[in-house]
C-alpha positions in Angstrom: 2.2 -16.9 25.0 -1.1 -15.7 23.5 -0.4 -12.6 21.6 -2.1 -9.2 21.8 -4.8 -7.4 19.4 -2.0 -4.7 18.6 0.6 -6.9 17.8 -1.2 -9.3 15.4 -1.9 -5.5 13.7 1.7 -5.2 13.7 2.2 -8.4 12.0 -0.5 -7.8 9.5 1.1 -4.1 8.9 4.5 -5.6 8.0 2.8 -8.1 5.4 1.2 -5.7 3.8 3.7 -3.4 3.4 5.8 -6.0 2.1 3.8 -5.4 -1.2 2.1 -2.3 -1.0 4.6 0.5 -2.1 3.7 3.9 -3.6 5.1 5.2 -6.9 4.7 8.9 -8.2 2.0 7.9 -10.4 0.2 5.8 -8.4 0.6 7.3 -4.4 -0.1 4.9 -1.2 -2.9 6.6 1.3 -2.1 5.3 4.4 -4.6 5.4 7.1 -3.9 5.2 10.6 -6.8 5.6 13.8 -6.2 6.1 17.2 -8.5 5.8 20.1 -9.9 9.2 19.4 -8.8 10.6 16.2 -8.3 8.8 12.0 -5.1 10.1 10.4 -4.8 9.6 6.4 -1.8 10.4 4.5 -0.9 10.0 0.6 2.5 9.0 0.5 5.2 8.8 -2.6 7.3 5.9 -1.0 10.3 6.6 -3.8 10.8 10.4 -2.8 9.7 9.3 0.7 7.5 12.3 1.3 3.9 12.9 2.2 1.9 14.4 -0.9 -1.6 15.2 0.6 -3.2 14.5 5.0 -5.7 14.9 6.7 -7.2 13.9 9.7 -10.2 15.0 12.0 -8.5 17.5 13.4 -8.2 19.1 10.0 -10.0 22.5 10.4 -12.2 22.2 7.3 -14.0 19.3 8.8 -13.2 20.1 12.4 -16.2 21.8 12.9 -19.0 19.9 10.6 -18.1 16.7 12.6 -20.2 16.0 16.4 -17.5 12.9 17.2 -14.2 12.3 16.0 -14.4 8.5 16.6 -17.7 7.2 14.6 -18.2 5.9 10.7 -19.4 9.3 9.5 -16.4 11.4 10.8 -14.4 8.8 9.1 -16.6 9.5 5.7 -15.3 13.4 5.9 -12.7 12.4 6.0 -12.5 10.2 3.2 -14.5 12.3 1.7 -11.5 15.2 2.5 -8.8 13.8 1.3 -10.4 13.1 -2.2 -10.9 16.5 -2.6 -7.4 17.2 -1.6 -5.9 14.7 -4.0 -7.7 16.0 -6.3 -6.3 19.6 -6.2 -2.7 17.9 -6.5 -3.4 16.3 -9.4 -3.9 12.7 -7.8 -6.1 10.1 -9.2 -4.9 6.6 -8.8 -3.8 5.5 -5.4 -3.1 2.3 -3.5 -5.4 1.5 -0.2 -2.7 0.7 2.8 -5.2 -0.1 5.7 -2.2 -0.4 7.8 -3.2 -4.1 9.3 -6.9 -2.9 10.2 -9.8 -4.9 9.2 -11.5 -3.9 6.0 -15.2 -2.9 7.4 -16.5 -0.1 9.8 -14.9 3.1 10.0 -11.8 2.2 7.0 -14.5 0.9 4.5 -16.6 4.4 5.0 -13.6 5.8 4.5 -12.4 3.9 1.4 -15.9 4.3 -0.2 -15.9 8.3 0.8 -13.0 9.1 -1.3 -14.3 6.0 -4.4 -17.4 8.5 -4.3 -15.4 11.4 -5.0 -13.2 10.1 -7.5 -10.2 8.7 -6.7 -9.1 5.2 -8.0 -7.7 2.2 -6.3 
């Protein structure tokens, strides 16, 4: 049987993730979209706890953005949680795309938060 769009994600989640772990000094940000919002979290993997989020229905961007769903609310908030690493003290991360493809809406929002100044 043919299999679905979400569970070759799945697939391609778990094979990442095999690799991609994050360590105090160098954080994972996870990103995760849903039909109408993009979540983003920093993540310590050791400690397992979340360092820095955001999303688009953070209110600091809440109100700048028309749609939640397009390539420049996904820039904010790229742009967002750069800024909020930042603050913490977070430089170096590594990208978990969580399965997606690399273009579109995760690739403005990888090349938001490069602008600002975080490393991958």
């Amino acid at each position: 049987m043919k299999k679905g769009r979400l569970e070759k994600r799945k697939e391609r989640h778990s094979r990442i993730r095999k690799v991609i772990s994050g360590v105090e000094g160098c954080p994972r940000l996870c990103v995760y979209k849903s039909l109408k919002h993009i979540y983003v979290q920093i993540i310590d993997d050791e400690k397992g706890r979340t360092l820095v989020s955001c999303s688009t229905l953070s209110p600091e961007i809440k109100g700048e953005i028309s749609g939640s769903r397009d390539i420049a609310a996904a820039e904010k908030v790229g742009g967002l949680i750069a800024e909020k690493a930042k603050k913490a003290g977070i430089k170096k991360i590594v990208f978990d795309r969580s399965g997606y493809m690399y273009h579109g809406k995760i690739k403005a929002l990888a090349d938001a938060a490069r602008k600002i100044g975080l490393q991958f």
